[in-house]
C-alpha positions, 0 to 999 in steps of 0.5 A: 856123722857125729854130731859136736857141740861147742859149748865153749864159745860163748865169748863174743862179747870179749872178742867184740872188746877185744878187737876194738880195744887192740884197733884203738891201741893200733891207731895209737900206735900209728898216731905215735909213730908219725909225730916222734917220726919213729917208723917202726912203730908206724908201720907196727900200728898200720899192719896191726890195725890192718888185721886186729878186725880178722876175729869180728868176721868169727862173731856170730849171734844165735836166738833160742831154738838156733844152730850152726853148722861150722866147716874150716876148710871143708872139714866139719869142726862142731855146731853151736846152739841155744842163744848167745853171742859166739867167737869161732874160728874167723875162717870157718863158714856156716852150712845149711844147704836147705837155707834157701828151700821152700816149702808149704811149712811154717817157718818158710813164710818169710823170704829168705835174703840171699847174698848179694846187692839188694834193693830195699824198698826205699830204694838204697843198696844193702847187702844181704847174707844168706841165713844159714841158721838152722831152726830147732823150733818144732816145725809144721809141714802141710804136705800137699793132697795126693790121690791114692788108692785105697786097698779097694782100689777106689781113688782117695783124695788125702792130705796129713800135717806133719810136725817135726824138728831137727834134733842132730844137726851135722846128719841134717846138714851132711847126711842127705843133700837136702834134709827139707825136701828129703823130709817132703819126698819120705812124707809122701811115700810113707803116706802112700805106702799106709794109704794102701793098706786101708779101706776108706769106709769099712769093708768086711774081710780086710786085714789093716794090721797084718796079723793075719785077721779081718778087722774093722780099720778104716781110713775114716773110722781109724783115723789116729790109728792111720796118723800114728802109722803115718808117723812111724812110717817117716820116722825110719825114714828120716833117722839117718837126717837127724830129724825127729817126726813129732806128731802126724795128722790128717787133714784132708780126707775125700773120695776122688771128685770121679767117683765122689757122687757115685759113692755118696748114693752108695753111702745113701742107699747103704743108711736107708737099708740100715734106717729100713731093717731097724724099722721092720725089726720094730714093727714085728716085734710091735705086732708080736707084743700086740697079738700077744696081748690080745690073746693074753685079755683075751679080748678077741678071738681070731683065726689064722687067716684073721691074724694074718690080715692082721699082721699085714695092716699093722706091718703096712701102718707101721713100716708105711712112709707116710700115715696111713688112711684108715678105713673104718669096717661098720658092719660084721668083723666076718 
């Protein structure tokens, strides 16, 4: 499907005049008629101002960032965008099947009026059509969070936003049933088929781009990475409905609530190895320089045995959780 734009109907304003300059000539006509008792003219007044109102109901106003989608007869004649005041066909109707859809989104806030009686809110009838405008507005769809697994198999809790816009109406309207809930189904398949490649935190030995290489891609340590892999995704998916993914980001990334604790200690336990091996790479590398210095002054002269007595006090003093309680030797170093 093809999209047409009609960029030559931005004559509403000349119809609108038109009419009402051709229904004021009509009643003319009628009012003429009547008093010189001529019926032709009558009947040529009553008849013209019975049809010259046709070309108001092809009248249409569009606001900047809108469009329509124009049917005559089933047959699809072109779309109009941009803001404007706009004369088309009286018969032809407008097509949005998505006009009544709602989605956690912007731009699906504020209820959409469907055709029919409806009561206000001071209570008086008025009739309301269904809007079938479509917005060209960059759009924002907060998918709803999804619990995945990772390539480890560990339950991931994840949400993305995903904005995005409509760039070719007639593929929008005619190529996919519904092209916001065909926009919501490929964000959740796309979310899960990248999801899967990667592991939560790092994990040694896990290849993320396929090139056949471990490397260190995480979803949390890799998040644009992840988004931008996200958004590649949905858009091969969504080029036959004429939509254009703009960005894709992350909002919400979690463990599973069943496994949250578990992971948690594991995170613990993971930074206390680390904060403990920095450590004892300090405290060895303090007790070299200290022997090292004593043997350079040579300040003191000790054995095997007494530098290895030594090295333990200082390893306990220094890799100890709490200070350590001297004991003060008075007597012979022997």
């Amino acid at each position: 499907m093809k999209e047409i734009i009609l960029t030559n109907k931005k004559n509403g304003m000349k119809v609108l005049l038109g009419c009402i300059l051709a229904e004021l000539i009509c009643i003319g006509a009628l009012v003429f008629g009547a008093v010189k008792e001529i019926g032709a003219i009558a009947v040529v007044g009553v008849i013209g101002a019975c049809i010259v109102w046709i070309p108001l109901a092809g009248l249409r106003v569009l606001k900047p960032q809108e469009a329509l989608v124009l049917t005559l007869f089933g047959k699809y004649v072109g779309s109009i965008k941009g803001e404007g005041f706009y004369a088309v066909n009286p018969f032809c109707s407008s097509v949005n099947p998505a006009a009544e859809t709602k989605l956690n989104q912007s731009g699906d806030i504020t209820p959409v009026k469907k055709a029919g009686l409806n009561l206000s809110e001071d209570g008086n009838l008025s009739f309301n059509a269904t809007d079938k405008k479509i917005s060209l507005k960059i759009m924002t769809l907060n998918n709803a969070r999804q619990k995945i697994n990772d390539c480890l198999g560990n339950p991931v809790e994840i949400g993305i936003a995903v904005m995005w816009k409509v760039v070719d109406t007639a593929k929008a309207v005619f190529n996919v049933d519904n092209y916001k809930e065909y926009l919501s189904l490929q964000c959740d398949s796309a979310l899960r088929n990248v999801v899967r490649i990667y592991p939560y935190d790092f994990a040694p030995g896990i290849d993320t781009t396929g090139d056949g290489h471990a490397d260190d891609g995480s979803l949390r340590g890799s998040s644009d990475v992840v988004a931008n892999r996200i958004r590649e995704e949905i858009q091969t998916k969504v080029n036959d409905a004429g939509l254009e993914i703009v960005e894709a980001r992350i909002t919400h990334l979690a463990y599973a609530p069943e496994i949250a604790a578990v992971m948690l200690q594991r995170q613990q336990a993971s930074a206390i190895i680390d904060a403990r091996k920095m450590i004892v790479d300090g405290a060895v590398g303090m007790v070299e320089m200290a022997l090292e210095r004593l043997n350079q002054n040579q300040l003191v002269t000790l054995d095997e045995e007494r530098k290895a007595a030594m090295v333990s006090n200082l390893l306990v003093v220094l890799c100890g959780n709490h200070d350590a309680q001297p004991i003060v030797n008075a007597g012979s170093l022997y």
